[in-house]
C-alpha atoms as one frame of an Amber mdcrd trajectory, in Angstrom:
protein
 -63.749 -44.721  43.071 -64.001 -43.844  46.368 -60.918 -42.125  47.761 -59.200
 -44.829  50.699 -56.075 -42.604  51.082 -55.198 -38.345  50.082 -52.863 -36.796
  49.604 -53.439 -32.767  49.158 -51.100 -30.730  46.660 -51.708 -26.830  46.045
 -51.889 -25.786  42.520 -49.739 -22.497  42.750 -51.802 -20.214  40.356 -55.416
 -20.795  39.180 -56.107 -23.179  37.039 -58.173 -22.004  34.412 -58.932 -25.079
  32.006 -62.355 -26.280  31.332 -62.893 -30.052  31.389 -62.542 -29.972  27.465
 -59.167 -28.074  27.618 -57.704 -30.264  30.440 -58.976 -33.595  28.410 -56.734
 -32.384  25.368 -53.676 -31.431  27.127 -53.698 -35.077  28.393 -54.497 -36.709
  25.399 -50.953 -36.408  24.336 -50.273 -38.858  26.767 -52.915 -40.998  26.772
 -52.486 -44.840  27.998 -50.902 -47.014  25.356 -50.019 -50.911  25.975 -46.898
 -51.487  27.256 -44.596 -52.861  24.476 -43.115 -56.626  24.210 -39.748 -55.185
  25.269 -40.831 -52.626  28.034 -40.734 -53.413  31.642 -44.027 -50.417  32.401
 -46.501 -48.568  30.408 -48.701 -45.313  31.865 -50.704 -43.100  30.473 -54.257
 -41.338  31.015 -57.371 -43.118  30.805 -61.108 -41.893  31.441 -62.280 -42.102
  35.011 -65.189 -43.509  33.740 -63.750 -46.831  32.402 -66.368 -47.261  29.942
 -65.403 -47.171  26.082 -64.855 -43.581  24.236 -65.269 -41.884  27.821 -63.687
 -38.336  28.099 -60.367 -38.118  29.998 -61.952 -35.658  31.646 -65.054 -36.118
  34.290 -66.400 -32.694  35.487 -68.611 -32.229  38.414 -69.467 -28.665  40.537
 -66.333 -27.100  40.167 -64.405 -30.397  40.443 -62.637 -32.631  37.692 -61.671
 -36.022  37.987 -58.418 -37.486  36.116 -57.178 -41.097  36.204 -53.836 -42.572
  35.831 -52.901 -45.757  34.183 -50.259 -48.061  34.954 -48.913 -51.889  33.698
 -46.519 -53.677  34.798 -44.903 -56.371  33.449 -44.665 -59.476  36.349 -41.456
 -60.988  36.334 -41.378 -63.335  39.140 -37.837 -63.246  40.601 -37.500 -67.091
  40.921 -38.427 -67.310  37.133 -35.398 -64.810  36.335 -33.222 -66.743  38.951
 -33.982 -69.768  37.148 -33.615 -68.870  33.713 -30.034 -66.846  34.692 -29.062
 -70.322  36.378 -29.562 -72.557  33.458 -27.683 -70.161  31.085 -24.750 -69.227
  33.444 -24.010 -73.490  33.769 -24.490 -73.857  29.595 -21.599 -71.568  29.198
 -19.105 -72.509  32.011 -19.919 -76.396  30.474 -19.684 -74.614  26.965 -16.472
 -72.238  27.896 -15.270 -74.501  30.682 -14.593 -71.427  32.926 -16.380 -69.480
  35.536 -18.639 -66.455  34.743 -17.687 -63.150  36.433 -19.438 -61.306  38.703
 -19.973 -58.378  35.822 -21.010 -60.945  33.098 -23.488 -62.124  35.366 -25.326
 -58.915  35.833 -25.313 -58.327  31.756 -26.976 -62.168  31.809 -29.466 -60.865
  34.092 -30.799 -58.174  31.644 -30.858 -60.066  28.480 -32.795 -63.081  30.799
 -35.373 -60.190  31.805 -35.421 -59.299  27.998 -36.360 -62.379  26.815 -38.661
 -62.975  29.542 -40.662 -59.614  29.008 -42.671 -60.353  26.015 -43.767 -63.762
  28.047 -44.512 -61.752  31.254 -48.152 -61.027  32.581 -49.596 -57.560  33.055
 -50.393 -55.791  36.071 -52.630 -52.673  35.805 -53.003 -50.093  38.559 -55.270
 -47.385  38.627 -54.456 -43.940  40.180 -57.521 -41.389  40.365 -57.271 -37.731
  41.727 -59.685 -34.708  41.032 -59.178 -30.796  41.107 -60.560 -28.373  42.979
 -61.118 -24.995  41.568 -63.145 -23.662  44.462 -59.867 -24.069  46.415 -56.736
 -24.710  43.842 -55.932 -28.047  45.040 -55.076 -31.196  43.195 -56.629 -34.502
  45.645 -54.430 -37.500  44.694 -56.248 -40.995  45.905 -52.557 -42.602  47.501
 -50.094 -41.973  49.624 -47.436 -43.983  48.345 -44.417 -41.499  47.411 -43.327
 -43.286  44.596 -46.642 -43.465  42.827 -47.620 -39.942  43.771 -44.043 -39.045
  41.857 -45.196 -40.994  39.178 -48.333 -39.102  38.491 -47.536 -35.319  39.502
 -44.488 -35.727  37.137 -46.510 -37.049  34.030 -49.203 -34.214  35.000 -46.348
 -31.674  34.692 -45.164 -32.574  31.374 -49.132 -32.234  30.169 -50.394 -29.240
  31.792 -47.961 -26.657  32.587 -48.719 -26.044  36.202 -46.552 -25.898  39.208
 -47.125 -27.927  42.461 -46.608 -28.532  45.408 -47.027 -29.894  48.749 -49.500
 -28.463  51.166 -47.796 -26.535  53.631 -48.477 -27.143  57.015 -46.590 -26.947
  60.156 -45.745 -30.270  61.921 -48.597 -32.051  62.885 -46.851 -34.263  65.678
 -47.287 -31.333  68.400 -51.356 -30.557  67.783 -51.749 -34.363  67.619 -50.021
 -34.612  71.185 -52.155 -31.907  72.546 -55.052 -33.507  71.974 -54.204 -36.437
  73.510 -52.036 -35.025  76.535 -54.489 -32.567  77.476 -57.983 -34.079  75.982
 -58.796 -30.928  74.250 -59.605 -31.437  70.428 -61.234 -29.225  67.749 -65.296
 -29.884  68.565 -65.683 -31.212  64.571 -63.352 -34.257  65.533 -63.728 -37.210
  68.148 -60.631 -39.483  68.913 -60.748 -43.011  68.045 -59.429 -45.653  69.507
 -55.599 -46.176  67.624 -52.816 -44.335  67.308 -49.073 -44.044  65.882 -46.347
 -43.346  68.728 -43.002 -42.677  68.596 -40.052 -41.371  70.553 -38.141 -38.540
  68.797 -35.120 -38.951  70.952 -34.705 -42.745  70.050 -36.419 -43.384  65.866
 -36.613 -47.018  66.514 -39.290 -46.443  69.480 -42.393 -46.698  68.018 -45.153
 -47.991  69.721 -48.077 -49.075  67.538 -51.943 -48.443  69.637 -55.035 -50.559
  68.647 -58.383 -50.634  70.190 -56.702 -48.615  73.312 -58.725 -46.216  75.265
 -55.938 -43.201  74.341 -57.021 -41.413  76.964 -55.828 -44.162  79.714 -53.274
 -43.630  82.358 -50.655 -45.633  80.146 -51.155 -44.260  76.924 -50.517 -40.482
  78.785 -47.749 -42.524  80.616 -45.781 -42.755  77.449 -46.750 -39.194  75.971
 -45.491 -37.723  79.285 -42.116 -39.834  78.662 -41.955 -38.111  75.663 -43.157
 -39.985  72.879 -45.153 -37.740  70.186 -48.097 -38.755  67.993 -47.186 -39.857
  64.451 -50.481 -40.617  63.574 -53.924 -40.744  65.242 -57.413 -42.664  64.255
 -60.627 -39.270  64.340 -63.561 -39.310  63.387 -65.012 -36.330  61.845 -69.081
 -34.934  62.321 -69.680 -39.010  62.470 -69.253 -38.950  58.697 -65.868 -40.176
  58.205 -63.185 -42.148  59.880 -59.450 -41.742  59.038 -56.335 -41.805  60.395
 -54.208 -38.795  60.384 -50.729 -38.666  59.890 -47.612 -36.412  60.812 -47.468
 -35.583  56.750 -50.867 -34.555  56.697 -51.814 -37.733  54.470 -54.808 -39.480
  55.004 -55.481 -43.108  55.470 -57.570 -45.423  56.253 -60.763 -43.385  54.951
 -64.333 -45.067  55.930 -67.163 -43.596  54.727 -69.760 -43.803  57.207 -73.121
 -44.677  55.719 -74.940 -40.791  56.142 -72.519 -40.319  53.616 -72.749 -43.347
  51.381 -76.991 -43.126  51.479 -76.579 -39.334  50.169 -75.108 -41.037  47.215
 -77.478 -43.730  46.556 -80.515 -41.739  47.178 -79.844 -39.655  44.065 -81.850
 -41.623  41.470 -79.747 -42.813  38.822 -80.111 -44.588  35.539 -76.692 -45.510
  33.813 -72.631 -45.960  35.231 -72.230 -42.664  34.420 -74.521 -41.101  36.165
 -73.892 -43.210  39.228 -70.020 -42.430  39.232 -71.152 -38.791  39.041 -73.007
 -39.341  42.129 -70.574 -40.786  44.034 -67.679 -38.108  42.778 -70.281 -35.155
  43.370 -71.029 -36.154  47.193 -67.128 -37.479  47.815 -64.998 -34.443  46.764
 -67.906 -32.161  48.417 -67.017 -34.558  51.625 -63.784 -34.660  51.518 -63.282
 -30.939  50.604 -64.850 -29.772  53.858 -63.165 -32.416  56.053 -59.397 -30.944
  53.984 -60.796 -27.230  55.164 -61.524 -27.786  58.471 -58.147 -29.846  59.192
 -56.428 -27.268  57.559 -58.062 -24.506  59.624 -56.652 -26.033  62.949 -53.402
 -27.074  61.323 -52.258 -23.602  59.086 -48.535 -22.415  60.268 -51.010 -19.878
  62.054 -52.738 -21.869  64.464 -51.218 -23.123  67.708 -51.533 -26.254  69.028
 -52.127 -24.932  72.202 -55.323 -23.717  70.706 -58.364 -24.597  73.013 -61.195
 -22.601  71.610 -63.959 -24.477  70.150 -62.229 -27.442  71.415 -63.930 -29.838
  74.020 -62.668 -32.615  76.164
């Protein structure tokens, strides 16, 4: 349950369901099993994954919500197969050559059959709301499967997102770098994204690189901007940063991970509680003070309260 990767979104006015209230709005579309003939299934599940669970796990002003996905597996050399053996039974049958079009409609009724034989993949995608600060905390940063999920949301709770706004991030991460002046809550680890604006395909990947040396700055001063950059923050958490303002790459150091497992627990429930009650409270201070050095406001020429 612990997030990896986050993605921030702004709820746009307050959201002013309790747990209970937000569990029935999205028991209308609650995970069923994907049917025989369906390529994907998705629906809400509890957080919990434990039997008759609520939807719906509250903790200090924070509520977790969990996102269900299946898949059906269709290996593509199984479909190439199968569309092979028909396509040669009817130009033996017809004795003619199928066209390019009939081939295609093949192709789908192959996949149909094949469906109801196909294995299941399920993917799990958590996030948990904020009330203390509006935001909705989704645990990926895949676009697709954050589309997924903020568009089923939608249709259950009537609630417009959207992206948090920040300026881009390219120019404070450059700073940082280029003139070794950081905010004092963050140290600079040891990778980093690069890539020159004037020419896309220039990207230079950094790992286990002192970013400070003279040929990292060698490329910054040719012009090449940060994309995304490896900090740890108050030696609690390492991520990587990126140009989006996505997170990646989350470790949880273990000052964080013993506050969890020093609270005495007794079932899964509890436990997950724990672990969601000293995460968001983590992660919710690490999202304020990025967002304090990176609001439209701030320059990222900024130096105070910044050390080399």
């Amino acid at each position: 349950m612990w997030f990896k990767q986050v993605q921030l979104f702004e709820l746009t006015k307050a959201l002013a369901y309790s747990p209970d209230k937000l569990a029935e709005q999205l028991e209308s579309m609650a995970f069923t099993s994907c049917l025989p003939s369906l390529p994907s299934a998705h629906g809400w599940v509890s957080p919990l994954d434990i039997e008759g669970a609520p939807l719906v796990q509250a903790m200090n002003g924070y509520m977790m919500i969990c996102l269900q996905i299946e898949e059906k597996i269709l290996p593509a050399t199984v479909i190439r197969q199968e569309l092979t053996e028909k396509i040669k039974l009817i130009e033996m049958r017809d004795d003619r050559r199928v066209s390019q079009k009939e081939k295609l409609s093949l192709k789908d009724e192959v996949m149909m059959t094949l469906l109801p034989r196909a294995f299941s993949k399920f993917t799990r995608l958590y996030a948990y709301i904020d009330t203390k600060n509006n935001w909705l905390i989704i645990s990926t940063t895949n676009t697709n499967k954050i589309e997924q999920f903020i568009n089923l949301f939608k249709r259950c709770v009537t609630e417009n997102i959207r992206p948090k706004e920040l300026k881009k991030l390219s120019p404070f991460m450059t700073q940082w770098l280029k003139n070794q002046n950081y905010p004092k809550e963050f140290s600079i680890e040891k990778s980093c994204l690069l890539q020159d604006p004037q020419q896309q395909k220039r990207v230079i990947r950094c790992q286990q690189q002192n970013l400070f040396a003279g040929s990292i700055q060698e490329l910054i001063k040719d012009g090449c901007e940060v994309k995304q950059l490896a900090i740890c923050w108050h030696d609690r958490i390492n991520f990587v940063l990126a140009d989006d303002f996505s997170i990646r790459s989350i470790q949880y150091q273990d000052d964080v991970l013993s506050e969890s497992t020093n609270i005495e627990t007794e079932t899964r429930e509890q436990q997950f509680d724990a672990d969601f009650f000293i995460m968001s409270a983590t992660l919710s201070t690490l999202l304020l003070d990025l967002i304090e050095w990176l609001s439209p406001t701030t320059s990222p020429h900024k130096l105070e309260s910044a050390v080399a």
